[in-house]
C-alpha positions as CSV (number, residue, x, y, z in Angstrom):
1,X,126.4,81.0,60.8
2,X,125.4,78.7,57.9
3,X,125.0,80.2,54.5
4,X,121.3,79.7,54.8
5,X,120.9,81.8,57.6
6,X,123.3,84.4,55.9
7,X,120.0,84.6,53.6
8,X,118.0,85.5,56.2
9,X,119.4,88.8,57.4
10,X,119.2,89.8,53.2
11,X,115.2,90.0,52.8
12,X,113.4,93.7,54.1
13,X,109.6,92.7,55.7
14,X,106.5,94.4,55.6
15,X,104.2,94.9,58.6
16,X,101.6,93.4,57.8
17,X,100.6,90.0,57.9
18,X,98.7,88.0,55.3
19,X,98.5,84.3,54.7
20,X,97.7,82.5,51.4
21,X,95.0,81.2,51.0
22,X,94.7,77.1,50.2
23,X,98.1,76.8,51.5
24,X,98.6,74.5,54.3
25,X,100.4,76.3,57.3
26,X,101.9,74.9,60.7
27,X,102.7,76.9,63.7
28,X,106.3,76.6,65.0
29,X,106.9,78.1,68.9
30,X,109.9,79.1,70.8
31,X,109.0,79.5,74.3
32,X,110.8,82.0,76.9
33,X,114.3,81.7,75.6
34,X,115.8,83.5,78.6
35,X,119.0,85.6,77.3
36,X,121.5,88.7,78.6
37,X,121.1,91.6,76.5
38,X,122.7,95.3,76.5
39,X,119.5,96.7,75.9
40,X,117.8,100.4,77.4
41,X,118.0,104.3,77.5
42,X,119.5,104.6,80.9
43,X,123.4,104.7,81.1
44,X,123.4,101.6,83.6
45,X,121.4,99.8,80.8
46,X,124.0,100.8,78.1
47,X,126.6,98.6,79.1
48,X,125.5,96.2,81.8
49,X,123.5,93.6,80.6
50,X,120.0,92.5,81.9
51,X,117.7,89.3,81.8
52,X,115.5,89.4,79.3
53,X,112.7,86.3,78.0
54,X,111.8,86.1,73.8
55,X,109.6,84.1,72.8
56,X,108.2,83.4,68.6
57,X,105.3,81.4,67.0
58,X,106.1,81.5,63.7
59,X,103.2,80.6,61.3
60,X,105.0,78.8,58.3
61,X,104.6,77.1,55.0
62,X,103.9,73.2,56.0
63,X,106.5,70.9,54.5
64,X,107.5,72.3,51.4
65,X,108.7,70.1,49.1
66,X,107.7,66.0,49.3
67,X,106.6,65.0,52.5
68,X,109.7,63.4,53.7
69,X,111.4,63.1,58.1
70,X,114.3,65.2,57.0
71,X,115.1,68.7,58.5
72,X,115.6,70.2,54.9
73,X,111.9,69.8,54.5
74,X,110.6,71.8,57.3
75,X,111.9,75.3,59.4
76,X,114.1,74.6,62.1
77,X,113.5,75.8,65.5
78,X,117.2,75.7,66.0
79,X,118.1,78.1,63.4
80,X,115.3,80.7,64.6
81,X,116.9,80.5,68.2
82,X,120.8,80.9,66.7
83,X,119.2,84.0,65.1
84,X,117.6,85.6,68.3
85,X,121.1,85.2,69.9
86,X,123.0,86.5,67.3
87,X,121.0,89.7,67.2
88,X,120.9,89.8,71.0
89,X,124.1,89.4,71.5
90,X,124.7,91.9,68.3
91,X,125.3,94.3,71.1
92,X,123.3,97.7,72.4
93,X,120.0,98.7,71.6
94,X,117.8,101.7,73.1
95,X,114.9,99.7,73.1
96,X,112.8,96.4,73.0
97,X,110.9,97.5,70.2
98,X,114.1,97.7,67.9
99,X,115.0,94.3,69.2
100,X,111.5,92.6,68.2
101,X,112.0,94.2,64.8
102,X,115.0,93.2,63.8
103,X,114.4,89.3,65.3
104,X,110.9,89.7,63.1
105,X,112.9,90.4,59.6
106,X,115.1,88.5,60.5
107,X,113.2,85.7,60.6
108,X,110.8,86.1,58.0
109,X,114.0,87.0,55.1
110,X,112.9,83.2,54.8
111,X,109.8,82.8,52.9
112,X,108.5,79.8,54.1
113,X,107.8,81.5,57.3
114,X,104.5,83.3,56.5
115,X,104.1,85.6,59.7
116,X,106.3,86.0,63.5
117,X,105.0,87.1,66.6
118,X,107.9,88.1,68.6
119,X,107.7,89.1,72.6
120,X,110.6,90.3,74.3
121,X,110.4,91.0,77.8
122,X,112.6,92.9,80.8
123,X,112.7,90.5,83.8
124,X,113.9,93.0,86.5
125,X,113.0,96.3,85.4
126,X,110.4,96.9,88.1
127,X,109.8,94.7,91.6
128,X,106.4,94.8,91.5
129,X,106.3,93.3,88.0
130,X,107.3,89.9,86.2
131,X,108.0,91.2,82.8
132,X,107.7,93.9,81.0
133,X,107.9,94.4,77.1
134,X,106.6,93.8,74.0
135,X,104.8,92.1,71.4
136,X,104.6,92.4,67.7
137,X,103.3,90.6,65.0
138,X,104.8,90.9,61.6
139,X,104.7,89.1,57.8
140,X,105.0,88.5,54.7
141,X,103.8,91.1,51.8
């Protein structure tokens, strides 16, 4: 994991989201990022692993720094997935809720991201349904 990312996991969020206001913010999405996860109360759940889909729009700080094309300017999509499947893949959790959580402080231990919405979702936990899960929002104090 780079050392930037190690940064991430250091930072405690608040649940509530506010925004600053003047500054100029751009939305960044990850769309159903489908994954395994050990994840549920019931002893089949505990150690088989089951579909599930996350998705984030992360509200962020718009190009910090000069406006230059270089990655180091803005936040990378790539190192918000590698952070949903290291915490996935982290091992068990009872349930979706704590999942959503930890991928929200996760994510916002960087500051230029301003406020997450995180959605995780069960894909087969009932035949007569699509998904089911959750949805939070969380940000920056």
């Amino acid at each position: 994991m780079p050392a930037a990312m190690n940064k991430l996991f250091a930072q405690v969020t608040r649940p509530s989201a506010r925004v600053l206001p003047g500054r100029a913010l751009a939305r960044l999405f990850v769309r159903d990022m489908e994954l395994l996860a050990v994840v549920g109360i019931y002893d089949h759940e505990k150690t088989e692993p089951q579909r599930i889909r996350v998705s984030l729009d992360l509200h962020v700080l718009d190009r910090v720094g000069p406006k230059r094309d270089e990655i180091a300017d803005v936040v990378s999509y790539e190192e918000a997935v590698e952070i949903v499947r290291g915490i996935v893949g982290a091992g068990h959790v009872n349930l979706l809720e704590t999942l959503a959580e930890r991928i929200a402080a996760a994510l916002l231990a960087d500051v230029r991201i301003r406020a997450v919405t995180v959605r995780v979702e069960k894909l087969d936990a009932f035949a007569e349904a699509a998904s089911v899960g959750i949805e939070i929002t969380r940000g920056q104090p």
